[in-house]
Residue frames relative to the residue before (quaternion, step in Angstrom):
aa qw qx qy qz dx dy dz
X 1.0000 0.0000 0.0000 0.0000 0.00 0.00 0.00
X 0.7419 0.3009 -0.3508 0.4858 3.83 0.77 -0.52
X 0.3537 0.5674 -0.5689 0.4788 3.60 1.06 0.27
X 0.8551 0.3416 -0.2159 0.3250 3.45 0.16 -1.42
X 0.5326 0.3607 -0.5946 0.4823 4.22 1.54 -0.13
X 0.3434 0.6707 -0.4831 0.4458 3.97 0.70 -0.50
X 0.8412 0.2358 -0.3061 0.3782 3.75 -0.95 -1.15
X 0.6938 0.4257 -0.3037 0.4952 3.50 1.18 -1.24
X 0.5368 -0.6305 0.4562 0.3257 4.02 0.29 0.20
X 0.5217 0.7033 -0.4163 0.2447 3.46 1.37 -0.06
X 0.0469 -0.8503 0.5163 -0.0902 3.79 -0.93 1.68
X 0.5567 0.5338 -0.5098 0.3810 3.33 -1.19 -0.49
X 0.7506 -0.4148 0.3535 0.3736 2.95 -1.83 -1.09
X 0.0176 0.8323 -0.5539 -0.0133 3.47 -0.81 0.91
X 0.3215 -0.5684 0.7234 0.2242 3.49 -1.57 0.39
X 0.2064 0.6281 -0.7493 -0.0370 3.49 -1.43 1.09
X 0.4585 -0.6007 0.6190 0.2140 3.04 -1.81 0.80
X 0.3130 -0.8399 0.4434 0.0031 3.71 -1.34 0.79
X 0.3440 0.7268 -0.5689 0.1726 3.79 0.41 0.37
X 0.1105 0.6939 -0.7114 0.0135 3.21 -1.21 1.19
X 0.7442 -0.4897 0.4444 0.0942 3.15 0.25 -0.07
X 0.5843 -0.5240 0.2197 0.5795 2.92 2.18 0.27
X 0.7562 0.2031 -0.4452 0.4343 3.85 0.76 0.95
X 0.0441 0.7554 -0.5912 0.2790 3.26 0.96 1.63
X 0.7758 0.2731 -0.3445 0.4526 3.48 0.27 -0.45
X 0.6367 0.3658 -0.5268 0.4280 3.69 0.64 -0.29
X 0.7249 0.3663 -0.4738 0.3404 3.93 0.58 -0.46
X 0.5406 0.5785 -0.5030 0.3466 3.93 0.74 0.26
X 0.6193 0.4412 -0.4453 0.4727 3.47 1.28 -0.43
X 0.7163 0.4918 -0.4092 0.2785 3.36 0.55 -1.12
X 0.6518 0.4928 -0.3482 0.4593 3.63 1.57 0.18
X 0.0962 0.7767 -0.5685 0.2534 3.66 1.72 0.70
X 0.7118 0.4396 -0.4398 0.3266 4.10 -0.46 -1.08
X 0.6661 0.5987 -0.3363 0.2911 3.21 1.13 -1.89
X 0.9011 0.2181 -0.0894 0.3640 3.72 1.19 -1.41
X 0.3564 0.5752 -0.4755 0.5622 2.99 1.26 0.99
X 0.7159 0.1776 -0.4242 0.5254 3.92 0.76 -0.21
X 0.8497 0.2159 -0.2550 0.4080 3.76 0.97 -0.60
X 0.5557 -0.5798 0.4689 0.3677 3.71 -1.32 -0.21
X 0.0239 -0.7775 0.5932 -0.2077 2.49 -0.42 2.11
X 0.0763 0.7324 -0.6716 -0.0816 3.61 -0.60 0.70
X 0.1320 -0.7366 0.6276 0.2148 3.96 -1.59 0.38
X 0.3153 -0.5952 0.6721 0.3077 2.82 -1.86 -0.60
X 0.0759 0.7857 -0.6137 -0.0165 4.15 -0.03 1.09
X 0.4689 -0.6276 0.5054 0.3616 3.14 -1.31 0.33
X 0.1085 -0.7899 0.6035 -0.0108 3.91 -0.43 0.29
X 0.0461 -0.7120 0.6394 -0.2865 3.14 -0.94 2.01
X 0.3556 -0.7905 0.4702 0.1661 3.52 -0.33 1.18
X 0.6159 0.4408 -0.3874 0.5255 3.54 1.06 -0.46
X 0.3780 0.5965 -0.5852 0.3985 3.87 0.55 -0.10
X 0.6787 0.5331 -0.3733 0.3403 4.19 0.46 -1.04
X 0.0725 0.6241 -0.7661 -0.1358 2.93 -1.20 0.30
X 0.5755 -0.4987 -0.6462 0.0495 1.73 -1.15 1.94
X 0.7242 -0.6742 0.0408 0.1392 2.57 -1.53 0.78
X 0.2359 0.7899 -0.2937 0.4839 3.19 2.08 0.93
X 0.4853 0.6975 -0.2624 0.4572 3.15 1.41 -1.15
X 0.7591 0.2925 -0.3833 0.4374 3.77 0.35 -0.91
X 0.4956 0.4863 -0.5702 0.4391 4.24 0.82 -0.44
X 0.7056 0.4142 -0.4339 0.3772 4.15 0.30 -0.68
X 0.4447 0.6995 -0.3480 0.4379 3.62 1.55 -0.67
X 0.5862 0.3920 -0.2495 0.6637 4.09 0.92 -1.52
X 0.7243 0.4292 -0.4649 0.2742 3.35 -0.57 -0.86
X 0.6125 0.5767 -0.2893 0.4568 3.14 0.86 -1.53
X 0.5666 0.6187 -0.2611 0.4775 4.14 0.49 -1.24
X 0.7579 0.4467 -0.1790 0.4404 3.32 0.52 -1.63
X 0.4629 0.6823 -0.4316 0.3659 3.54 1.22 0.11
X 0.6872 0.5904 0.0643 0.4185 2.86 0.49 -2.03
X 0.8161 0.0608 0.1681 0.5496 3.59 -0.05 -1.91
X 0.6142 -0.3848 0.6713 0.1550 3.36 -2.16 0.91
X 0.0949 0.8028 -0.5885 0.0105 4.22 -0.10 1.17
X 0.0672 -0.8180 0.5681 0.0604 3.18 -1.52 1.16
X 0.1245 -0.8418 0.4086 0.3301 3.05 -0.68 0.55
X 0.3069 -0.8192 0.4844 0.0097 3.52 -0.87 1.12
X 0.5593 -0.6425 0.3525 0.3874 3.16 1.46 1.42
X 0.8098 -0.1573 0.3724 0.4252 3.76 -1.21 -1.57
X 0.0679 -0.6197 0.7382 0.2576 3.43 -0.71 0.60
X 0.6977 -0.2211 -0.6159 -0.2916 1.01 -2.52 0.82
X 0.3997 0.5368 -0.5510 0.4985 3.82 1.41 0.55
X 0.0593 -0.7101 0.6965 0.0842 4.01 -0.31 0.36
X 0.0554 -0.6888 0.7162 -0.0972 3.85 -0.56 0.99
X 0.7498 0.0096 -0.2315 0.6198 3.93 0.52 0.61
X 0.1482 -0.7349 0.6618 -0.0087 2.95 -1.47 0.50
X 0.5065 0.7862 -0.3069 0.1764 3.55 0.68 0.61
X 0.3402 -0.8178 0.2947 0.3588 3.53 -0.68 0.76
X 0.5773 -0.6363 0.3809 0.3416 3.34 -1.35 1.07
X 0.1670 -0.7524 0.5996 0.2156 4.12 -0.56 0.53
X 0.5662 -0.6328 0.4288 0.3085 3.46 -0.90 1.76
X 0.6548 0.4736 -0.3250 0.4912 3.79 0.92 -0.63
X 0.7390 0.3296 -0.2611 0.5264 3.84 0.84 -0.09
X 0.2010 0.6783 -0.6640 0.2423 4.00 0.68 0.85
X 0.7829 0.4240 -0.3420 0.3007 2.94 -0.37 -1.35
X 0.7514 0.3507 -0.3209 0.4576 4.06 1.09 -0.57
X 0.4772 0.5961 -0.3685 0.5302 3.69 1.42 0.12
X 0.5574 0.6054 -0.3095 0.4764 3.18 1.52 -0.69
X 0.6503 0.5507 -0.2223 0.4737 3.02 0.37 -1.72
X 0.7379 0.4510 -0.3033 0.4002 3.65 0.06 -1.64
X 0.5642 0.5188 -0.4552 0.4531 4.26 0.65 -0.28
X 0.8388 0.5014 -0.1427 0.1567 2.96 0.88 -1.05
X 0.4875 0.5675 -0.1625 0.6434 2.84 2.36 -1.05
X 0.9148 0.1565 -0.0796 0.3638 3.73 0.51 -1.53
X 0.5723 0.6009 -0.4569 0.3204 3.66 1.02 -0.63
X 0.4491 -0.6978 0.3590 0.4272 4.03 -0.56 0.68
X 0.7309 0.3088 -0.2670 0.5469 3.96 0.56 -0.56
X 0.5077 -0.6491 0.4695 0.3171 4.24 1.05 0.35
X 0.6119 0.2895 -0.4354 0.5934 3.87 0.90 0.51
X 0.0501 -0.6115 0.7655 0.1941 2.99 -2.56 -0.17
X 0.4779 -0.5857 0.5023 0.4198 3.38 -0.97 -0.47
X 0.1928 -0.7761 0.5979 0.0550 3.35 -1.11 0.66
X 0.3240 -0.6867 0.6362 0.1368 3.64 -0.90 1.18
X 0.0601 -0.8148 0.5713 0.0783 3.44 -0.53 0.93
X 0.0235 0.8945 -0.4452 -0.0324 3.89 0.22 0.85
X 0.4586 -0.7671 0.1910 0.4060 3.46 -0.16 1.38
X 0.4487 -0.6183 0.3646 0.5324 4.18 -0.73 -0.49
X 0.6571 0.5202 -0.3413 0.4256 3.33 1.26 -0.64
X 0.4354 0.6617 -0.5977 0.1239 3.69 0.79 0.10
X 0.5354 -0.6899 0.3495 0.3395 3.78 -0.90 -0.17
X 0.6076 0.4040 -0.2300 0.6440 3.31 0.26 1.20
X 0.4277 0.6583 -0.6099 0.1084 3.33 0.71 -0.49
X 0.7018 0.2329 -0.5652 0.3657 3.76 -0.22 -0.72
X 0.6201 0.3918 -0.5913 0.3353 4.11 -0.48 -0.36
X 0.6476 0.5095 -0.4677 0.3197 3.77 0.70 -0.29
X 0.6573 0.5425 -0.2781 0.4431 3.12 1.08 -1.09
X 0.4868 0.5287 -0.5094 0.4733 3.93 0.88 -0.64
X 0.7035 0.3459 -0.4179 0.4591 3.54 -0.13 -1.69
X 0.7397 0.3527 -0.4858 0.3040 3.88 -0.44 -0.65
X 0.7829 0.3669 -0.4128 0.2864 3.60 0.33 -0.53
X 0.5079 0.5615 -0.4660 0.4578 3.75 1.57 0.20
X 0.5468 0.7370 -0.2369 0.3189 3.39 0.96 0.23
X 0.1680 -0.8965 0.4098 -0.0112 3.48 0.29 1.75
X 0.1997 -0.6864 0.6411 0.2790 4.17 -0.86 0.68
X 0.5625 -0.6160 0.5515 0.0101 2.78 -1.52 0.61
X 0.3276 -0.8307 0.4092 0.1874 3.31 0.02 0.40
X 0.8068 0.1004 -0.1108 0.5716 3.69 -0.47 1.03
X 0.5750 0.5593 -0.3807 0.4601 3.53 1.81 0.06
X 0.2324 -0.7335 0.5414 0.3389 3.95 -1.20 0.22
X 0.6823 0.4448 -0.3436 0.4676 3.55 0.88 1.33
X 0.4269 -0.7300 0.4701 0.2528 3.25 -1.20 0.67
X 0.1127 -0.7781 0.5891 0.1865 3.76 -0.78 0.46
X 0.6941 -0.4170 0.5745 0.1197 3.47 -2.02 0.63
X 0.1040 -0.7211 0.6067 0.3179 3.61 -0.20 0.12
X 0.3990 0.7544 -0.3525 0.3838 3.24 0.26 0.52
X 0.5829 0.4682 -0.1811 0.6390 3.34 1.80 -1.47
């Protein structure tokens, strides 16, 4: 993937979304250079049984939890949570995909720490409420 923003000249700041199928985490490192020089936030899908072993994905969050501000954002594109992940609560956010989510994945908004603004970003996301049966999040405010 950075071969391919590379060939196409494509820079700055970007939002990409991720579902392989279980090599989200090897293609989010292999895009380390891209977001360490630029603002890059994603959206990967993230399944604990993808690891081998399967410990590997808690070092996977931890690792993430450097870097980026993690939400989890349930299923795209019906998000039915929307919540942020606290670097001190992986290991039970872990746990909770694994015990309760029905297919053992969610999606995870990874938003970088260095972005500018991050706390006014982070306020608006955590005043932010899903809707049920809706494919959008609303503001209490609306």
């Amino acid at each position: 993937m950075l071969d391919y923003l590379e060939s196409h000249q494509i820079t700055g700041s970007l939002l990409i979304k991720i579902d392989t199928e279980g090599l989200d985490a090897l293609i989010v490192d292999s895009l380390r250079p891209r977001w360490e020089k630029d603002i890059v936030s994603f959206v990967i899908e993230f399944n604990p049984l993808h690891f081998s072993p399967y410990e590997r994905g808690r070092e996977f969050l931890r690792k993430l939890a450097t870097d980026f501000v993690l939400y989890d954002i349930y299923y795209c594109p019906n998000p039915s949570r929307f919540r942020q992940i606290d670097e001190t609560g992986l290991d039970e956010f872990y746990d909770g995909v694994c015990k309760t989510r029905p297919h053992f994945y969610t999606d995870i908004l990874l938003i970088p720490k260095r972005l500018p603004g991050l706390e006014e970003v982070i306020a608006r996301l955590n005043k932010l409420n899903a809707v049920a049966g809706h494919y959008f999040l609303v503001s209490p405010s609306v």
